[in-house]
C-alpha positions, 0 to 999 in steps of 0.5 A: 141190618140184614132182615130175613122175610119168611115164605109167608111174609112174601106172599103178603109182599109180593102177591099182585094184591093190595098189601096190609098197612103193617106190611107197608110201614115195615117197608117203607122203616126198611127202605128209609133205614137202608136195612136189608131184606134176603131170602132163605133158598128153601122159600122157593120150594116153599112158593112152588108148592103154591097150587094157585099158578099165576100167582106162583110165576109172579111171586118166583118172578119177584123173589128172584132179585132177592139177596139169598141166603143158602142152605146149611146143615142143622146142629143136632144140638139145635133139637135139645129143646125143640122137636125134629120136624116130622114133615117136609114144611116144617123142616124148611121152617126149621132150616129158615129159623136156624139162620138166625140161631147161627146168625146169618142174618139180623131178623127173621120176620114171619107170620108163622106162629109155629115158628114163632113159639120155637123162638121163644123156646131157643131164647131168639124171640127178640130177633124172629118178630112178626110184622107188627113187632118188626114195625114197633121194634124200628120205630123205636129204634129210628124214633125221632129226638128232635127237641121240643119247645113251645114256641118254636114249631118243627114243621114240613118246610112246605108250610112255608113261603118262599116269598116271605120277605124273610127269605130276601137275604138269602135270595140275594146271597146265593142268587134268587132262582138257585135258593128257590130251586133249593129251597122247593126242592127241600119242600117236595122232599118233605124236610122239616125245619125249627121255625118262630112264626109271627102274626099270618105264619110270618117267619122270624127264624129259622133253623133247616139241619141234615144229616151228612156222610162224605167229603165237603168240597171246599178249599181245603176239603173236609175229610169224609165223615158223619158230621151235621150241617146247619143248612139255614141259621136266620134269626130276626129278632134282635135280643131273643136269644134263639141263635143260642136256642137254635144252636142247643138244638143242633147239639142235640141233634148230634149228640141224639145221632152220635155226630161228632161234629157240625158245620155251618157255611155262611156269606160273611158280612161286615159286623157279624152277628152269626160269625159272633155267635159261633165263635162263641161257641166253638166253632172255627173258620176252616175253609172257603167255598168259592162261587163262579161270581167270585164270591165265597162262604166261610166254612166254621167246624165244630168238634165235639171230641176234646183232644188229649191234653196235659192239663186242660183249662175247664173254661176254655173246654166248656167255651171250645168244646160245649157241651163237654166239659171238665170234672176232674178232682180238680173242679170243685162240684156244687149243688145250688138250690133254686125256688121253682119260680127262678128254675123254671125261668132259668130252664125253660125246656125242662121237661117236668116243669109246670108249663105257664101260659106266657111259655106259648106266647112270649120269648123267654130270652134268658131262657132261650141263652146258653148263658145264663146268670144266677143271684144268691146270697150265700156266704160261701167264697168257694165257686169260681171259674171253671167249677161245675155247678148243679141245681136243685129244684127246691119245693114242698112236692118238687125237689131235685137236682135238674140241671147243670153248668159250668161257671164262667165267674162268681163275684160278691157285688154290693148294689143294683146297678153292679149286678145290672152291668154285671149280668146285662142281658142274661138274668132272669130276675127283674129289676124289682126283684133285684132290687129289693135283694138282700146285698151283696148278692153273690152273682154267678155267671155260668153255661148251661150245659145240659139238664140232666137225663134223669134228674135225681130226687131227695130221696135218692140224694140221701140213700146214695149218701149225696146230702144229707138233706135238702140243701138251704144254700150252697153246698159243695160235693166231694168227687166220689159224690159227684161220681155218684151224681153222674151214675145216678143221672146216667151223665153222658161219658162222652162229654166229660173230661176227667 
C-alpha cells in the first residue's frame, strides 16, 4: 500500500533526535509489509519554512530520496463541505489531503488535527489516520493466525538446540554442517516454529512453515507462485497422531494467507511414514531436487483449488483435496448430537470448550488425527459415504452445532471386538465405554474437516427455520437448510464444491 506521511510526521521521522515508540513500530509494520511510504512536493515548502537550520538541511537532505507525489489543482467541489484555506499552511494541507480525496495514494498519516477533523467531515477518516491508528490499523491487518493448541508451543527456533539428538536425522540427510548453517541462520533471523517438548525442553517434534513467492528449482521446476512449504515436518512419537496435527495447522496456515498450495521436499526412505501421511492427504510426488553426492529429495505438492469435473466423487475430494469438500444436492447433510464429554474429546481445538488439566499434559491422539470415529445408537440407515456431517454440541448451557465432517463409512456393528477392529486407533471412546454400549452401535468414520467460523446456537437454529428443536439422534437436513447452516456459519466458499 502506498502510504503518505504528512510534513509533521517527517520531522518526527526524520529530525536527528530519539523517535517516539509509535513511530518506530509504524515503520518497523511498514518495512516488514513492504508498504510504501511517499511524499506530497508542498512538504518541502512546508520544512523550509523550518527557522531552525541545521535541522532543515538534514530533514531537506532526507526527504529527498522519498517517492513524491505532485502537485495538482483541487476540484471546487473538494470545498462543498469544508472551508477554503484562508493562509498559505493550510492550503498546502488541503493540497496533501486532496491526494487521498482523489486517491493518489492508500493513507495519509498525520499528527495534524486540523486535517484530521477535514477527513472526517469528507467522510476519509478511515484512510487519513494518526500514527497510533496507523499502528492499530496494520497490526490488525498482519495479526498473526497461527493456530493455538495447548501442548504444542509456537516458539522462536532460537529456544532450541542444535544438539538435541532429535536433529540427528537431518544432520545426516543434508550433511551436518549445511543443516546447522541452515538451521542458526533460521535461529538469528528470529523464525518460529510449532514444537512438542519433552522432560529438559527435549524435542519430540517439530513443524518449521514459510511463506514462498517464485520458482522451485526442481526437476521439473515449479512454476512461480505463492504457495507454503513445510520447511521441517519430524515427528518422534509413534501413535500421537501430531504428523496430522501438524498437517492441520499448515492448512490453516494457508487458508489464513490464501495460499493456494503447500509442498514438502523430503529424503525418502524405505517404508515411510511422512510419504504415507501425505498421500493420505493430498499430496503428490512432482519432482526431484537433486544433490551433487547423487542423492535427491522427493518434491510432494498439494493444491487446495478443486478442478472443474463432471461429477465429482465427495470421498475422493475430501481425501485429494481436504479440507474442501463436496455439498451439492446430491450429499446428503446431517446434524449428529455429541454430549460434551465426547465432543470436547473429539475436537480438542475447539475454542469454546471447558479446558481439562490433562489438555496440558497428555497427548489426545484421537484428537490430534483428522480421522476421527464416532458411536451412536440411531436407528437411522441413511449416512453413508460421502455424506456431510454436522455436530451439535448438546448441554443444558452449551448447545450448538460446532463442527464438521465428512463421511468415509457407516456400519451397524453388533459386538466390541468389530467396533475395536473397525475404528482401531481413532476412537475417542475407551473400551469400557464401548463395551458397556448399547448394540449394535452405529459407527461412523469420518474427516474432520474444519470447526465452524462461527458455531451456530439453538436459538438461531430454530428462528432460521433449521430444526425445530434440540436434536435427540440423528436428524437430516435438507439443501436449503443446509444453506442456511453455511451462511449462518460464514463456511468458506472457497472449500466447497457444489
Amino acid at each position: 500500500m502506498r502510504m503518505v506521511f504528512d510534513t509533521n510526521v517527517l520531522f518526527d521521522v526524520e529530525d536527528p533526535k530519539e523517535i517516539s515508540y509509535t513511530i518506530q513500530k509504524l515503520l518497523t509494520l511498514i518495512r516488514n509489509h513492504g508498504h510504501s511510504v511517499l511524499i506530497h512536493n508542498l512538504s518541502l515548502e512546508d520544512i523550509k519554512n523550518d527557522k531552525n537550520e541545521v535541522r532543515k538541511k538534514i530533514i531537506l537532505s532526507k526527504v529527498k530520496g522519498y517517492p513524491s507525489i505532485a502537485k495538482r489543482d483541487i476540484e471546487s467541489t473538494f470545498y462543498n463541505k469544508i472551508e477554503k484555506p484562508k493562509t498559505n499552511n493550510e492550503l498546502i494541507d488541503d493540497q496533501i489531503l486532496y491526494c487521498i480525496y482523489k486517491n493518489a495514494a492508500d493513507f495519509l498519516i498525520t499528527l495534524d488535527n486540523g486535517i484530521l477533523h477535514k477527513a472526517r467531515i469528507l467522510s476519509l477518516d478511515d484512510r487519513v489516520l494518526s500514527p497510533e491508528q496507523a499502528v492499530s490499523y496494520l497490526e490488525d491487518l498482519h495479526k498473526s493466525k497461527e493456530t493455538q493448541h495447548t501442548i504444542i508451543d509456537y516458539l522462536d527456533l532460537s529456544r532450541l538446540n542444535i544438539a538435541d539428538p532429535f536433529f540427528d536425522v537431518l544432520k545426516e540427510d543434508y550433511g551436518e554442517a549445511k543443516f546447522k548453517k541452515w538451521f542458526e541462520t533460521r535461529q538469528r533471523d528470529g523464525d518460529k516454529g510449532y514444537a512438542y517438548l519433552g522432560q529438559n525442553d527435549k524435542i519430540l517434534a517439530l513443524l518449521i512453515l514459510k511463506d514462498e513467492t517464485g520458482e522451485v528449482g526442481s526437476i521439473p521446476p515449479l512454476p512461480k507462485e505463492r504457495r507454503l512449504k513445510i520447511r521441517t515436518l519430524k515427528v518422534d512419537l509413534k501413535g500421537s497422531k501430531l504428523g496430522e496435527l501438524f498437517l492441520k495447522f499448515a492448512f490453516q496456515f494457508c487458508i489464513n494467507k490464501n495460499l493456494p498450495e503447500v509442498y514438502c521436499t523430503h529424503f525418502e526412505k524405505e517404508n515411510d511414514s511422512l510419504v504415507y501421511l501425505l498421500e493420505q492427504y493430498g499430496f503428490q510426488k512432482v519432482a526431484k531436487k537433486h544433490y551433487e553426492n547423487g542423492r535427491y529429495e522427493g518434491i510432494s505438492l498439494k493444491k487446495f483449488k478443486v478442478p472443474t469435473m463432471p461429477d465429482p466423487n465427495p470421498l475422493e475430494i475430501s481425501k485429494q483435496y481436504y479440507p474442501a469438500y463436496v455439498d451439492s444436492e446430491k450429499v446428503r447433510k446431517f446434524v449428529i448430537p455429541i454430549i460434551p464429554e465426547f465432543h470436547d474429546r473429539l475436537f480438542p481445538e475447539y475454542k469454546d470448550r471447558q479446558m481439562r488439566i490433562s489438555d496440558f499434559t497428555h497427548i489426545n491422539q484421537q484428537g490430534n488425527a483428522i480421522k476421527k470415529a464416532y458411536l451412536c445408537n440411531s436407528n437411522t440407515n441413511k449416512v453413508r459415504a460421502g455424506d456431510i456431517i454436522l455436530f451439535y454440541k448438546s448441554s443444558s448451557e452449551f448447545q450448538k452445532i460446532t463442527s464438521l465432517g465428512v463421511v468415509e463409512s457407516a456400519e451397524r456393528l453388533s459386538t466390541t471386538d468389530s467396533i475395536l477392529n473397525k475404528v482401531g486407533v481413532r476412537t475417542v471412546y475407551t473400551y469400557v465405554e464401548i463395551e458397556k454400549r448399547t448394540k449394535p452401535a452405529l459407527t461412523i468414520l469420518f474427516r474432520h474437516h474444519f470447526n465452524l467460523p462461527k458455531s451456530i446456537g439453538l436459538e438461531d437454529l430454530k428462528t432460521s427455520g433449521i430444526l425445530a428443536g434440540a436434536p435427540i439422534s440423528i436428524t437430516q437436513l435438507d439443501n436449503e437448510k443446509y444453506k442456511k447452516v453455511k451462511e449462518l456459519s460464514a463456511i468458506d466458499e472457497r472449500f466447497t464444491i457444489n
